[in-house]
MARVEX-681581 format. One line per field, with one value per residue (C-alpha): residue in one letter; residue number from 1; x, y, z. Coordinates in Angstrom, 1 decimal, padded with zeros to 4 digits, m for minus. Example, Ala and Ser with C-alpha at 12.3 -4.5 7.8 and 13.67 -1.06 7.14 Angstrom:
// residues 2
type: (a	s)
seq: (1	2)
x: (012.3	013.7)
y: (m004.5	m001.1)
z: (007.8	007.1)
***
This chain:
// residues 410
type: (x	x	x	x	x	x	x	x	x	x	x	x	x	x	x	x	x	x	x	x	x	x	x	x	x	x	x	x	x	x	x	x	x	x	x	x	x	x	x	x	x	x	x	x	x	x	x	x	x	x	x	x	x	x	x	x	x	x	x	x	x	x	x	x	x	x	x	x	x	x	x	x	x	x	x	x	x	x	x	x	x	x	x	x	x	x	x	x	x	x	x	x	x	x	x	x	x	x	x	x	x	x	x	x	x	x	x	x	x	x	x	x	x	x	x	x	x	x	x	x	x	x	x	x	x	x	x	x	x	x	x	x	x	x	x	x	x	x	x	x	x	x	x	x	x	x	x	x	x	x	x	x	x	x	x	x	x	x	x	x	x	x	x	x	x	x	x	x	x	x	x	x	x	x	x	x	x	x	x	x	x	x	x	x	x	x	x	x	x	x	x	x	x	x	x	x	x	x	x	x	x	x	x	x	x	x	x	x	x	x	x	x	x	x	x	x	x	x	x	x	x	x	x	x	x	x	x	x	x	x	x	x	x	x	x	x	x	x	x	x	x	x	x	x	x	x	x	x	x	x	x	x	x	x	x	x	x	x	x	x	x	x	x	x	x	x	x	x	x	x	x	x	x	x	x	x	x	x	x	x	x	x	x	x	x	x	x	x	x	x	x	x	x	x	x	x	x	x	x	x	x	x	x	x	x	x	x	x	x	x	x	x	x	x	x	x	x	x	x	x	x	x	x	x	x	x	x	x	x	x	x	x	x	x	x	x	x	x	x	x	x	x	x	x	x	x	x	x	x	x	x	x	x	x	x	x	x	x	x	x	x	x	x	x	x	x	x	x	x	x	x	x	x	x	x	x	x	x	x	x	x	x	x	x	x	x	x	x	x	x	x	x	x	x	x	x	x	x	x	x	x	x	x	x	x	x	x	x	x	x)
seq: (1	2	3	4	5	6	7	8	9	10	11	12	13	14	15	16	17	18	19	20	21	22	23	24	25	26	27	28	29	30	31	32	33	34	35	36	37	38	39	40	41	42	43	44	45	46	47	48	49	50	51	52	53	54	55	56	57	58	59	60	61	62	63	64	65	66	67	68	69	70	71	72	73	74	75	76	77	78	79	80	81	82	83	84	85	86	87	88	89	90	91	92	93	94	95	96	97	98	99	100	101	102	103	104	105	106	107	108	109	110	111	112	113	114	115	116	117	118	119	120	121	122	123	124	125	126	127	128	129	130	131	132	133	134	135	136	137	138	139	140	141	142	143	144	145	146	147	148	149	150	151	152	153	154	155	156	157	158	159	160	161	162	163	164	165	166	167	168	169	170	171	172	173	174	175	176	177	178	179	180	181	182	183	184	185	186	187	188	189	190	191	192	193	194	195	196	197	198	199	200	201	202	203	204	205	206	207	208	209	210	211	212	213	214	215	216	217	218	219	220	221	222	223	224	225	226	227	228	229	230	231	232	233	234	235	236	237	238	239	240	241	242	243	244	245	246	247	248	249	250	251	252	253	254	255	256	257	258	259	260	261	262	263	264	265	266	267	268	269	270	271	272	273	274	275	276	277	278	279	280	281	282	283	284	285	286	287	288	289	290	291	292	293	294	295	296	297	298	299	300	301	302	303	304	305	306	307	308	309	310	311	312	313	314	315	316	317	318	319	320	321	322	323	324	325	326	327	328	329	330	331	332	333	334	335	336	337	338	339	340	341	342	343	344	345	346	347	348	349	350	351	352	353	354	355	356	357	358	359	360	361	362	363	364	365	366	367	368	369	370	371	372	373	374	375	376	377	378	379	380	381	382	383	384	385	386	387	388	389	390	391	392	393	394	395	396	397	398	399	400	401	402	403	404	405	406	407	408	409	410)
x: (082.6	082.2	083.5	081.8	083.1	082.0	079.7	081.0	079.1	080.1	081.1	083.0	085.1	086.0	087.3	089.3	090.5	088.8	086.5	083.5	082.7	084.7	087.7	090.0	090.1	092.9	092.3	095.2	095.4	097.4	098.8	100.6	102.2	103.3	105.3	105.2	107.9	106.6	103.0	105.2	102.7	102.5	099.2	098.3	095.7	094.5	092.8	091.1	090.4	087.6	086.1	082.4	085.1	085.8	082.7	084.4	088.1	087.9	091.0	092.7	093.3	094.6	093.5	096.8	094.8	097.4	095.0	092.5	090.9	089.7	088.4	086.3	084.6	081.8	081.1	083.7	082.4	084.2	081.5	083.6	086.2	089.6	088.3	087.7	085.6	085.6	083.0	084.2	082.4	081.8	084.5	087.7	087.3	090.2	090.6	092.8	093.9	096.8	099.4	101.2	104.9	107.1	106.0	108.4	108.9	110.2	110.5	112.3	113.6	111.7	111.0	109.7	110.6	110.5	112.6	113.4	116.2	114.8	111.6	112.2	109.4	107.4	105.1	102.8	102.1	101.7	098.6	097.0	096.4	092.7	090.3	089.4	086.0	086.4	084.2	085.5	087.9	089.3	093.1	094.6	097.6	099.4	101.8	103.5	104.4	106.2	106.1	109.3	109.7	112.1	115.6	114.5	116.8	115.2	113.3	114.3	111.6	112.2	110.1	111.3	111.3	109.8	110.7	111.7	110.1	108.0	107.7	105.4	104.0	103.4	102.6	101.2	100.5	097.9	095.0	095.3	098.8	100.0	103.6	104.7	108.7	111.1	111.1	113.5	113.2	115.4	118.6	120.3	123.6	123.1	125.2	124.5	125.9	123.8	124.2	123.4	120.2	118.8	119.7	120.7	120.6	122.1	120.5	120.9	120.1	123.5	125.8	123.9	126.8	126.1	128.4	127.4	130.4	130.9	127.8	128.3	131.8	130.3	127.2	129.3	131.1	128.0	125.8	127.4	126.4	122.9	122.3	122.9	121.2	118.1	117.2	114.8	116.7	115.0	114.4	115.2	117.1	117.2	118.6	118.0	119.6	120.2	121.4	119.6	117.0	116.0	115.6	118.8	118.2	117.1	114.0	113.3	110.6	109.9	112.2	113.9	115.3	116.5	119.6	120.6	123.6	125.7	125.3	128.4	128.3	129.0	129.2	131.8	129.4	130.1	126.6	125.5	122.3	122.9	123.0	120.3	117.9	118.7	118.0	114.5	114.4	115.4	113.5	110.0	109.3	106.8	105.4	101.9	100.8	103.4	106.1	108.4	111.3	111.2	111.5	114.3	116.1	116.4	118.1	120.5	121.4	122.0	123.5	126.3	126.4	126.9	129.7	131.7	130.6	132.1	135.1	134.3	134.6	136.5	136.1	137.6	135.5	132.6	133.0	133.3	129.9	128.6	129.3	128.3	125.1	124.6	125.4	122.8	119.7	120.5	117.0	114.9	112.8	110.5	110.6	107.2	106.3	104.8	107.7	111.0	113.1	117.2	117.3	114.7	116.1	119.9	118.0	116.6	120.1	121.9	118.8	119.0	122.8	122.2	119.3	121.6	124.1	121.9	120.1	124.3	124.8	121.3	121.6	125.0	123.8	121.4	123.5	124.3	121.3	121.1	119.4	119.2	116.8	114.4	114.4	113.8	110.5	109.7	110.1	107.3	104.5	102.6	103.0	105.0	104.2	106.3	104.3	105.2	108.7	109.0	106.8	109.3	112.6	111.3	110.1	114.4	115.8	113.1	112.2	111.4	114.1	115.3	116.9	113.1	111.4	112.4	110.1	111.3	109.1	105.5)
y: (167.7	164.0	162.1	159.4	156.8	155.0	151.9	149.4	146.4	143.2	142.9	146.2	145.0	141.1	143.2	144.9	141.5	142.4	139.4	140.5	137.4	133.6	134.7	131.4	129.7	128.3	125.3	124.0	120.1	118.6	115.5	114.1	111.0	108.6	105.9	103.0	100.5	098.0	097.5	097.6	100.6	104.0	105.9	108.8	111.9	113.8	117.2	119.6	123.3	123.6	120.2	122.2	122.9	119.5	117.2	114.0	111.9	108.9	106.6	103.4	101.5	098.5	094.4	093.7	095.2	097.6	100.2	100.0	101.7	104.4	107.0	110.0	113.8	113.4	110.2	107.5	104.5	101.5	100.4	099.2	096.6	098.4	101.7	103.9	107.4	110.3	113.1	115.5	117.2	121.0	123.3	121.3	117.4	114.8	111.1	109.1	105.4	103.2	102.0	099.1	100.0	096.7	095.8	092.8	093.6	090.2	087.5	088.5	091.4	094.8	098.3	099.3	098.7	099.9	098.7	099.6	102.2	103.5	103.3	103.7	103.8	105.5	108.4	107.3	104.4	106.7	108.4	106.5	108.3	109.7	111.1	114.9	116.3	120.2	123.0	125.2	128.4	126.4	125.5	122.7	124.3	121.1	120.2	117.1	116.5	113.9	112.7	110.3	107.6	108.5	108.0	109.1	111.7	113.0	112.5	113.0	113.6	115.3	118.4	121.6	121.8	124.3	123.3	120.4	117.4	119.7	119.8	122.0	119.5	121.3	119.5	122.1	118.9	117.7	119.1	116.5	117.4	113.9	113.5	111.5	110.3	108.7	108.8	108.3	108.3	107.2	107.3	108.6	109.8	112.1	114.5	117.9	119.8	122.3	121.2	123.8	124.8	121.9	121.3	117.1	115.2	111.5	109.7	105.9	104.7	104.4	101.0	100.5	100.9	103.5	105.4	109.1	110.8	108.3	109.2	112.8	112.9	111.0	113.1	116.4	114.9	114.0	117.0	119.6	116.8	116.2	119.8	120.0	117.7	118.1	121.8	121.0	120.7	119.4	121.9	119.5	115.7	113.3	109.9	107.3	103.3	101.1	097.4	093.8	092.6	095.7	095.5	095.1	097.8	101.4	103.0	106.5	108.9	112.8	114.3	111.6	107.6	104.7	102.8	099.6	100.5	097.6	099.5	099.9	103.6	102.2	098.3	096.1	095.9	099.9	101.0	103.4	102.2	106.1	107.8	105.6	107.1	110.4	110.5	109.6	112.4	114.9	114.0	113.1	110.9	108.7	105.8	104.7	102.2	099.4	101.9	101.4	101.3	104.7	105.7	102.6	102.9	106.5	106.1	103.7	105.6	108.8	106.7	105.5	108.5	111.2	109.3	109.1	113.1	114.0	111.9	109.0	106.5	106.2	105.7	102.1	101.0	102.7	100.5	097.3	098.3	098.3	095.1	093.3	095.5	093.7	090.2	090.5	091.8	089.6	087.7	090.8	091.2	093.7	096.9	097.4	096.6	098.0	097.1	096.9	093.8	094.4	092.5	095.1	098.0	097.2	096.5	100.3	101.7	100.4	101.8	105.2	105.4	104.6	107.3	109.8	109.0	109.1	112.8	114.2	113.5	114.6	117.7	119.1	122.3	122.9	123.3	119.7	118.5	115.1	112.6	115.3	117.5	114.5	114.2	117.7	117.3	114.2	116.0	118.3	115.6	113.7	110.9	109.2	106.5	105.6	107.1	110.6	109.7	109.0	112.2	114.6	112.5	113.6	116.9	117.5	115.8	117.1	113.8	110.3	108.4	105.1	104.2	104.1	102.5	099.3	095.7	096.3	099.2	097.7)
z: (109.5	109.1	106.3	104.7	103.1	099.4	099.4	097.9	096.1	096.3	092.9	092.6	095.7	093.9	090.5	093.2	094.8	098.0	098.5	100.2	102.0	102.5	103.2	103.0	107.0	108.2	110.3	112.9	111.7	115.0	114.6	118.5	118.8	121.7	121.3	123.7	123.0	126.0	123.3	119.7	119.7	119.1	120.4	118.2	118.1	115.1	116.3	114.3	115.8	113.7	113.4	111.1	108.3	108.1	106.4	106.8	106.3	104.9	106.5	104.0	107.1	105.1	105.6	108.2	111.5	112.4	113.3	116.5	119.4	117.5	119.8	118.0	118.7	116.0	114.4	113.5	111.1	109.5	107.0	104.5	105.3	105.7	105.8	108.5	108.6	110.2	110.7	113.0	115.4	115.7	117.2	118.6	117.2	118.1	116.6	118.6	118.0	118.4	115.3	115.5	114.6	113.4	110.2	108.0	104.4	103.9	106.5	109.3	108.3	109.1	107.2	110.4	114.1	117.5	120.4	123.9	122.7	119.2	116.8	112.5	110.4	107.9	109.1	106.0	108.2	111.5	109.9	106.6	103.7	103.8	101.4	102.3	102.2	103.7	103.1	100.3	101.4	103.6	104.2	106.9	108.6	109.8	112.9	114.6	117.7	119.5	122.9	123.2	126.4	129.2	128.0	124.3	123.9	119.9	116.8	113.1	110.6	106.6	107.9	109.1	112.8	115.0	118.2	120.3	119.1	116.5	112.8	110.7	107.7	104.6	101.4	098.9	096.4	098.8	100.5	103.5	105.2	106.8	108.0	105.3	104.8	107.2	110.8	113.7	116.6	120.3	121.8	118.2	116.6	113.8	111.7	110.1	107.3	104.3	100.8	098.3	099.3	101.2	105.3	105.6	108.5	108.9	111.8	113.1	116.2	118.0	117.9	114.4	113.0	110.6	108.6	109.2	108.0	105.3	103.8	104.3	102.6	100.1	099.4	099.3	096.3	094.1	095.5	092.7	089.6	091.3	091.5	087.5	086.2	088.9	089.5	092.3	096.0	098.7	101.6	104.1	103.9	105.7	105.8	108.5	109.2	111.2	110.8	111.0	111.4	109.2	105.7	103.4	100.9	100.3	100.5	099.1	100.1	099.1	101.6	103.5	102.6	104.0	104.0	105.9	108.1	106.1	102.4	100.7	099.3	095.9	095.2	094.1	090.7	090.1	091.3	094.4	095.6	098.1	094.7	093.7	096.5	096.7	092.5	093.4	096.0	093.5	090.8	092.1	088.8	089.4	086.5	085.6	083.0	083.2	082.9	086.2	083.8	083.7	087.4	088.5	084.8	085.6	089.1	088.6	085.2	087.1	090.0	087.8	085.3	088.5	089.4	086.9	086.4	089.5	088.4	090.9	088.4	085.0	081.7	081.9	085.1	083.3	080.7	082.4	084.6	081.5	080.5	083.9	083.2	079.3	081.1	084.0	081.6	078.1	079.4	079.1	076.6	077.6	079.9	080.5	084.0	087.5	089.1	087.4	088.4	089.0	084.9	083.8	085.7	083.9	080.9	081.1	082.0	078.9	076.6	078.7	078.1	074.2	074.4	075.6	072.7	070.5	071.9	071.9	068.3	067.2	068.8	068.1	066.1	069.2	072.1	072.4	074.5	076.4	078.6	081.2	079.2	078.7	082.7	083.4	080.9	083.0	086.0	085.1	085.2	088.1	086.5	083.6	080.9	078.3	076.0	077.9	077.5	074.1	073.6	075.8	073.5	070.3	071.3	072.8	069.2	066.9	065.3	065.7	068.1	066.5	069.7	071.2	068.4	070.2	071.1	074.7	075.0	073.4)
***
């Protein structure tokens, strides 16, 4: 005796969470990269396993020329003037072009650069950011691959690697996967250790001069305070250097910053700019409408305030930081800004620091809340105005904040 088996419709089997048709594809998004130090160059494909899925990217390729000898399966067009797009082909579809690596932030000094021995940059540069037109129930699965000069001995990216010279790029925030964050690549040094949750790596190119263990004392000692105030560990960290001609600062991306080798962990002024970066790695907040106050007030608040947590700093040197902090931004008159100036940014600290006073004594019969719970709020949104954060402060005290109803912020 046979047995047969229930027809279905379609619409019975969807209630049932059975889709009857369009099934989400996954699409392998292949990203290789060479680097050839003798051209300042790196030569890099983009291949797509199923180029139909894919209508079209849409490349910002930037006015400075970096970008050329595009080479495309399908059709590749550059219309409009610093913009490049692609319309892949059907089945397997590669773009290929070349990158030019050194790149000066200021005169003569880099925030990118290859030599013989080592190349540091951003991977945001290695692949431009795109616009993504796919076919719907579709889903990039994204890889990297590096194929290093002879002598190269290995590459450092923020991703999670899956096997020599091979990251898996995962961004669930973004339909286009791109290797974005800091990259390293060459004849390095680089230490290891796990932190809580996240896996950190400290790499410099070697003779830079970098202090590996340093920073790695020194981030076991904050890492605790971080994880308090921030409850959102990185997977994955990584921090990269090397010394002049590069740039003399920090630079912070999503899983990964930068720090020239010569940093002092903290400053003779009382500040970290190391704590500084890794805040903005933790905390993702990010400003619109004149409100970079926010995101740089925030950093060096928290770059100070973990320190003296973790009992790095005391009460009387936090005192006098304060001070050189009142004497540096007495010229400010206003916070609002797109990018927040060292004055504006010390400005923003002392107002954070009389915010969070003001939040303790406010809150006293509710569990004694603080600066911390505003950041947590903040650390919800894409992006933040100063309009969100005086929302999220009076939602934590209950009530108007007087410290806020200040001419700094209109």
């Amino acid at each position: 005796m046979s047995l047969r088996l229930p027809l279905y419709s379609s619409a019975l089997l969807l209630s049932l969470g059975l889709p009857a048709w369009a099934a989400t594809q996954k699409v392998d998004l292949d990203y290789r990269v060479r680097f050839v130090p003798e051209s300042n160059q790196a030569e890099v494909s983009i291949t797509l396993e199923k180029g139909e899925r894919i209508r079209s990217l849409d490349f910002n390729l930037g006015q400075d020329g970096r970008y050329s000898d595009f080479k495309a399966d399908g059709q590749w067009s550059e219309e409009t003037p610093g913009r490049g797009k692609w319309q892949p082909a059907e089945g397997k579809s590669v773009l290929s072009y070349r990158v030019t690596i050194d790149k000066e932030r200021q005169p003569g000094r880099y925030d990118a650069r290859m030599t013989p021995d080592w190349a540091l940059l951003r991977g945001d540069n290695l692949v431009p950011a795109a616009v993504l037109d796919q076919r719907d129930k579709t889903e990039l699965v994204a890889r990297l691959q590096f194929e290093l000069p002879k002598g190269w001995k290995s590459v450092e990216t923020g991703w999670p690697r899956i096997g020599k010279n091979r990251f898996r790029i995962d961004n669930p925030q973004r339909k286009f996967d791109r290797p974005t964050g800091w990259i390293i690549a060459g004849k390095l040094g680089t230490r290891r250790t796990r932190l809580g949750d996240t896996d950190v790596a400290i790499s410099a190119p070697v003779g830079e001069g970098m202090r590996r263990m340093d920073i790695m004392t020194f981030l076991t000692f904050v890492w605790p305070q971080m994880q308090q105030v921030f409850p959102r560990d990185p997977d994955k960290l990584l921090i990269v250097g090397a010394g002049d001609p590069m740039w003399r600062g920090g630079l912070s991306a999503a899983n990964s910053y930068y720090m020239h080798a010569d940093r002092p962990l903290v400053s003779e002024n009382g500040t970290s700019a190391l704590v500084h970066e890794l805040v903005h790695v933790f905390s993702r907040i990010y400003a619109r409408d004149r409100s970079d106050w926010i995101t740089e007030g925030l950093a060096e608040y928290y770059a100070i305030e973990v320190m003296r947590r973790a009992g790095g700093i005391s009460e009387e040197r936090h005192q006098k930081i304060r001070e050189q902090l009142i004497r540096w931004s007495k010229p400010v008159t206003s916070l609002r800004t797109d990018n927040a100036s060292g004055a504006v940014t010390a400005r923003a600290v002392l107002l954070l620091q009389e915010l969070d006073r003001e939040i303790r004594q406010k809150t006293k019969d509710k569990g004694n809340l603080s600066l911390d719970d505003v950041t947590r709020g903040l650390m919800r949104l894409d992006r933040v105005s100063t309009k969100d954060f005086i929302e999220i402060t009076e939602n934590v005290i209950g009530g108007p904040s007087k410290t806020l109803d200040t001419r700094l912020l209109r």
